[in-house]
N, C-alpha and C positions, 0 to 999 in steps of 0.2 A: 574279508577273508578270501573271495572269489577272486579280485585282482591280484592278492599277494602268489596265489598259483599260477596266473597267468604270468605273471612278472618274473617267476622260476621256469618256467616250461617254456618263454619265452627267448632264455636267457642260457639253457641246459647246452653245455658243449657234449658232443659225443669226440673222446678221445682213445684214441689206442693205445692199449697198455704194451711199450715195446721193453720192458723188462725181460720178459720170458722168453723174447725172440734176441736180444743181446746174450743172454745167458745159452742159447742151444748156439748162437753161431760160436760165440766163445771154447764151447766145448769142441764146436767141428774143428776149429783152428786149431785146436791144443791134440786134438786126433790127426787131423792131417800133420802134424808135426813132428808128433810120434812115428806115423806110419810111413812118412817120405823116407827117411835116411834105410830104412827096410826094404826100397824099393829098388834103391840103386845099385845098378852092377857097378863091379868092381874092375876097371881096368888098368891089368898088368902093363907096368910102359918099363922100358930098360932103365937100368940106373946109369949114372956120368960115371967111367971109369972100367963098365965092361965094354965084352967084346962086340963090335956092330955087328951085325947081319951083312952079308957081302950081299950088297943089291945086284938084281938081276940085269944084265943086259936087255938090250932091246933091240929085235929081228922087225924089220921091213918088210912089208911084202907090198906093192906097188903094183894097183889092177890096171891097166890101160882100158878105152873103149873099145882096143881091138881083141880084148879075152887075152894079150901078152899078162903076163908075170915074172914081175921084178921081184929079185928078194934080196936084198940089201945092192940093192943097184947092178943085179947081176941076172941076167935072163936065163929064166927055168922053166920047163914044162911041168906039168900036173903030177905026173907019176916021179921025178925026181923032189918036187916039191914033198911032197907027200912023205918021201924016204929022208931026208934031210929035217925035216920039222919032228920025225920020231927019232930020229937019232938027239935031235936038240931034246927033247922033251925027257931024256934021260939023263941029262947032264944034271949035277949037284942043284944050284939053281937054275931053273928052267928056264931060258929065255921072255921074255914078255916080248908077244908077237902083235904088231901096230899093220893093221889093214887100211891099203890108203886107194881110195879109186880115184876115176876122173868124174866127170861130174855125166858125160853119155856112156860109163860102163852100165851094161846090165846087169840088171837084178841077178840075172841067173848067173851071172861068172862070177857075181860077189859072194851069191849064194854056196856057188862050187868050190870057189876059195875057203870059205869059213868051213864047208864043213870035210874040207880034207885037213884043216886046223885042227878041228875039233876031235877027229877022229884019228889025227899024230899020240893023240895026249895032252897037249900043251894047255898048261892051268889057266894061263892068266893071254887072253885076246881083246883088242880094243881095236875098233873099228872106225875109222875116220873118213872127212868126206872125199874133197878131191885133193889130187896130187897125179905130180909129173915124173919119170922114170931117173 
């Protein structure tokens, strides 16, 4: 009888019972599936057949390393710039203004430039690296 215990206890698999763990992920999937389509926004795109949106132009402004500014290939100082960029900034769509320096302007004229941009009005600025007048 003493060997027939040995020959079980010998022989005993320890297995894990993965029913219970199929069954809770089966439920997570069937909740995340529920709950995604709940989660996504909704975005409005134009349909074929309306009216486009008249895209905005695009205003240059061209930093030199010598502190010159260009604005659409045309040399301006600070205080015209400044008056010219709020006048745009009232037009229907606003220009989109593209800031281009050299690659030895300083920080600070680049700096000077964007924030007489910013302080025209103007919604939409991007800022680029070098460039020539």
């Amino acid at each position: 009888m003493s060997s027939s215990l040995r020959f079980q206890a010998a022989h005993a698999h320890a297995e894990i019972n993965v029913t219970p763990l199929i069954d809770v992920l089966l439920a997570l999937v069937v909740i995340l599936m529920i709950a995604a389509p709940l989660t996504m926004k909704k975005l409005p795109l134009p349909l074929a057949g309306g009216q486009a949106a008249p895209s905005p132009r695009t205003a240059t402004l061209s930093i030199l390393s010598t502190g010159e500014l260009f604005l659409d290939g045309h040399a301006v100082n600070r205080s015209a710039l400044g008056k010219t960029l709020s006048v745009w900034a009232q037009q229907a769509p606003p220009p989109v203004l593209e800031i281009h320096s050299d690659r030895e302007t300083r920080y600070e004229a680049v700096a000077a430039a964007l924030g007489i941009a910013q302080s025209s009005g103007l919604e939409s600025i991007r800022i680029e690296g070098t460039a020539t007048p």
